[in-house]
C-alpha positions as CSV (number, residue, x, y, z in Angstrom):
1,X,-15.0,-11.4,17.9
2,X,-17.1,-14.8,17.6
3,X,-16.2,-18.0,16.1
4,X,-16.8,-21.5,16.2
5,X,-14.8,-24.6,15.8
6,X,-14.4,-23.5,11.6
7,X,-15.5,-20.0,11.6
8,X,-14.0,-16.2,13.1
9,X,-15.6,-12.9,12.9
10,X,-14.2,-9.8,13.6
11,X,-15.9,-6.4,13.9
12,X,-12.6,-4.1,12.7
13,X,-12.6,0.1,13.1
14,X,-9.8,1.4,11.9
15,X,-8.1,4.0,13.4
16,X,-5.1,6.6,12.1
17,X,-2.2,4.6,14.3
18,X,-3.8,1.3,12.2
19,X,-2.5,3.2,9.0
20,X,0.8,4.8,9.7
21,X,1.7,1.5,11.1
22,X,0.7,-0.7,8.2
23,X,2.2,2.0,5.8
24,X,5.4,2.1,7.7
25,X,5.9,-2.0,7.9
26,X,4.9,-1.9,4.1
27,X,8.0,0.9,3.6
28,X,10.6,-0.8,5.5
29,X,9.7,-3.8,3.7
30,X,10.6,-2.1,0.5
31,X,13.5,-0.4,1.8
32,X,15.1,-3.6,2.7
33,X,14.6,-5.3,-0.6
34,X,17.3,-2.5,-2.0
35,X,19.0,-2.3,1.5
36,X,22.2,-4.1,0.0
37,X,22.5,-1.9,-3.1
38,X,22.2,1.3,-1.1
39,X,25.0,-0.1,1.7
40,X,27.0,-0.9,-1.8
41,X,26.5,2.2,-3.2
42,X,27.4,4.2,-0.1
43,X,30.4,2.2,0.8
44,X,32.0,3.0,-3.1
45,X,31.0,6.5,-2.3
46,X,33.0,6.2,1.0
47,X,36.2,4.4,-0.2
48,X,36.6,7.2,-3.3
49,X,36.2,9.9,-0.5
50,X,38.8,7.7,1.3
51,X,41.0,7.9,-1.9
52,X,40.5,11.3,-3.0
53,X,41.8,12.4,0.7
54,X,45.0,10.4,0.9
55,X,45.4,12.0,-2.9
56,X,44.8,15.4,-1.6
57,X,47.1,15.0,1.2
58,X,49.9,13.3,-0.8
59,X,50.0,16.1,-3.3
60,X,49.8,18.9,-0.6
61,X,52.9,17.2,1.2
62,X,54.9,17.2,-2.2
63,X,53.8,20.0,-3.9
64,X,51.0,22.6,-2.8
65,X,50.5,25.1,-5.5
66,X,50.3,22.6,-8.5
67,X,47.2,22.2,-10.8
68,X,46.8,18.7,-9.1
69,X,46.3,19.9,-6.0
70,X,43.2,22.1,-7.0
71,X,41.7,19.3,-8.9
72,X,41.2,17.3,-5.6
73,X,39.8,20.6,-3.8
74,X,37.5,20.7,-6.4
75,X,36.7,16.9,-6.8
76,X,36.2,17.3,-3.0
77,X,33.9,19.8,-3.0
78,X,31.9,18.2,-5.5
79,X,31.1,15.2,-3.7
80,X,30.5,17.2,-0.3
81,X,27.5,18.8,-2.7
82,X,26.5,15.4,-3.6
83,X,26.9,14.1,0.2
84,X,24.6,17.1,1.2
85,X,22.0,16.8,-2.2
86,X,21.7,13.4,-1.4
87,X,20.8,13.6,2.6
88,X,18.3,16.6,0.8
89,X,16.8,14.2,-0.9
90,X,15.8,11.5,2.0
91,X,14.9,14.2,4.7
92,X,12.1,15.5,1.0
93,X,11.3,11.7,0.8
94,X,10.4,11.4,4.3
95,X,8.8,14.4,4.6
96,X,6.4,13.7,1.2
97,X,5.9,9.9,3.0
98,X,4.1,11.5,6.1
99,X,2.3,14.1,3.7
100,X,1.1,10.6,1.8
101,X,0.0,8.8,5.2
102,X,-1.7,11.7,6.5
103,X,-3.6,12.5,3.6
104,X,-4.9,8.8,3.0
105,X,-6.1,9.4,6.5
106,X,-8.3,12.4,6.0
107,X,-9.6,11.3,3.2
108,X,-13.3,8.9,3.3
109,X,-11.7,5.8,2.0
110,X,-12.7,2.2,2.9
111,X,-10.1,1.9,6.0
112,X,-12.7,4.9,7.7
113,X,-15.6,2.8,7.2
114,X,-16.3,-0.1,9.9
115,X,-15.4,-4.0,8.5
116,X,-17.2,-7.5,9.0
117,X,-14.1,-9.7,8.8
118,X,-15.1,-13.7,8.5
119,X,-13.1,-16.1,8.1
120,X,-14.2,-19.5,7.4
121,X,-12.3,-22.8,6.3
122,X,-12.7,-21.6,2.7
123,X,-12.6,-17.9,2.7
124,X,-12.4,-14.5,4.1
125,X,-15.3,-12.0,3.1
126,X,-14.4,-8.4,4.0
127,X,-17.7,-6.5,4.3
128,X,-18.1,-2.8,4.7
129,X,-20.7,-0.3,4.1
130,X,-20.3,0.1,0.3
131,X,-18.6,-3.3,-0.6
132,X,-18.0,-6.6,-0.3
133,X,-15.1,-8.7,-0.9
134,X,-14.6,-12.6,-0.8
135,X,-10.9,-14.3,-0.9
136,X,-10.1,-17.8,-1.2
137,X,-7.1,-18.4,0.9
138,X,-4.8,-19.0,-1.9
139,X,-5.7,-15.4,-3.0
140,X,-3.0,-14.4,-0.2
141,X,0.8,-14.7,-0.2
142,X,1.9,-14.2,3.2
143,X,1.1,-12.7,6.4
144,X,3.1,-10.9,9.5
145,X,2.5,-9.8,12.8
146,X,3.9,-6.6,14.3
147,X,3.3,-4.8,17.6
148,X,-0.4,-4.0,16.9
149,X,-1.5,-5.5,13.7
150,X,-2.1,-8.5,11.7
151,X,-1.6,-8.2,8.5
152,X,-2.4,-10.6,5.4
153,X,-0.9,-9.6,1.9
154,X,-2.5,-10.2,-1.0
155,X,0.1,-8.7,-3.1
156,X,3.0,-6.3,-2.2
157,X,1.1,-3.1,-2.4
158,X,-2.6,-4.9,-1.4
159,X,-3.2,-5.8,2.3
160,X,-5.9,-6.5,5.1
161,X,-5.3,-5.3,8.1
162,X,-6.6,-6.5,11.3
163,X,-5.9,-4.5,14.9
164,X,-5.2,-6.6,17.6
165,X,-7.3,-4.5,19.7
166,X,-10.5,-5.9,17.5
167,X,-9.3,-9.4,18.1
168,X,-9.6,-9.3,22.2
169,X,-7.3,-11.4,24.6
170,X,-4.4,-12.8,24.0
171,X,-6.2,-16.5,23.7
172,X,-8.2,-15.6,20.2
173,X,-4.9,-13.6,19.0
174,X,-3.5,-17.0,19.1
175,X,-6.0,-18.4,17.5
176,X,-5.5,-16.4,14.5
177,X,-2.4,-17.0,14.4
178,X,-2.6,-21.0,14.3
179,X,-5.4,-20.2,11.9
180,X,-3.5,-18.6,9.4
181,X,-0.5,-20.5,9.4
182,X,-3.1,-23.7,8.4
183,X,-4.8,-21.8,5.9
184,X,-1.3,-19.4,4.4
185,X,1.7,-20.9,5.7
186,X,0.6,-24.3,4.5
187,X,1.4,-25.4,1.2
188,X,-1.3,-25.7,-1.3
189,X,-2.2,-26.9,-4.4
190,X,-3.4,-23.4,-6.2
191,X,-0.1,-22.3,-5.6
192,X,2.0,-24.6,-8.0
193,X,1.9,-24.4,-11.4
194,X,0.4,-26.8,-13.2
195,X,1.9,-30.2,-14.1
196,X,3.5,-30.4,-17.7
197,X,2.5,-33.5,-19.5
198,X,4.8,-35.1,-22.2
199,X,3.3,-34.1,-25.5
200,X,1.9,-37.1,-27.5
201,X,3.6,-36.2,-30.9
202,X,0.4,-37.7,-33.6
203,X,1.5,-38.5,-37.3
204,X,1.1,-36.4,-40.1
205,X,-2.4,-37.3,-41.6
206,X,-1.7,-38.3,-45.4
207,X,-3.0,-35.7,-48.0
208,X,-6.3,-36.5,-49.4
209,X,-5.7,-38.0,-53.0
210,X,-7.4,-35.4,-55.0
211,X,-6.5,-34.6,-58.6
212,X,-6.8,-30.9,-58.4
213,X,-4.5,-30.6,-55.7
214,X,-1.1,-29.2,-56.5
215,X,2.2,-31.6,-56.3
């Protein structure tokens, strides 16, 4: 890494760890944005297994041979396949999510070529062997940090990831981060919308006094 008083450039190869980390903050980022649906959804689920019990055990007490009291059995046994298809179908999620990481890692994408990373007051240009790529800094919506990575979003799905370990000591990590909370955290004008002006409202231009038109 070099820089100057306005300028940082980073020499970035990625490695496998880089990738399941960034993938993995990117997940749990997701997860969380539906974390209150899915604490909602499993706390209905609990209170009508709740309900269904003391229903069970009520009619079992007062009469154990009615039609009633096979319903429940069977309402109960429904929702224990539901319990178990549902746990099924995270333990299948999880499983395809490390099939997903591990393939984008074999494969010869741009996170296996080595990156030229500058950033400058006005932009970062991301150059590898087969491209180029120049942001202004209003082209990014936020960034993080997490144990081993710096990460700047452009969008949710569309990141640039820098390894700590590319950065060096602790000194220049810092400086990275004072550098993007100038040029990310702080407001800018690009980001607004721009200003709505009150509509001059013209007259209606008289018609032209011609003969032939209609009345």
């Amino acid at each position: 890494m070099t820089e100057d008083e306005s300028t940082i450039i980073l020499e970035v190869d990625y490695v496998p760890a880089d990738m399941r980390e960034a993938m993995r903050i990117n997940s749990k980022r997701h997860l969380r944005t539906f974390k209150w649906i899915v604490i909602a959804c499993f706390f209905a689920i609990f209170l009508l297994f709740a309900l269904l019990l003391m229903s069970l055990h009520a009619s079992s007490a007062t009469a154990p041979s009615t039609s009633a009291n096979s319903d429940a059995w069977s309402m109960l046994l429904r929702m224990g396949i539901f319990f178990v298809a549902m746990f099924c179908v995270i333990f299948v999620f999880r499983l395809a999510r490390r099939g997903l990481t591990k393939r984008i890692i074999n494969e010869r994408g741009p996170m296996q070529r080595p990156h030229l990373i500058e950033m400058t007051s006005q932009h970062l240009i991301c150059t590898e062997p087969l491209a180029r790529h120049e942001y202004d800094w209003d082209a990014f919506n936020r960034w993080i940090e997490t144990g081993n990575l710096l990460i700047l979003y452009l969008s949710a799905n569309l990141v640039i990831v820098l390894p700590k370990r590319c950065i060096g000591t602790p000194e220049r990590i810092e400086q990275c981060r004072q550098f993007f909370r100038a040029k990310i955290d702080s407001p800018r004008t690009a980001r607004h919308a721009f200003e709505v002006l009150p509509a001059n409202v013209l007259p209606i231009p008289p018609l032209p006094n011609d003969p032939s038109l209609p009345r």
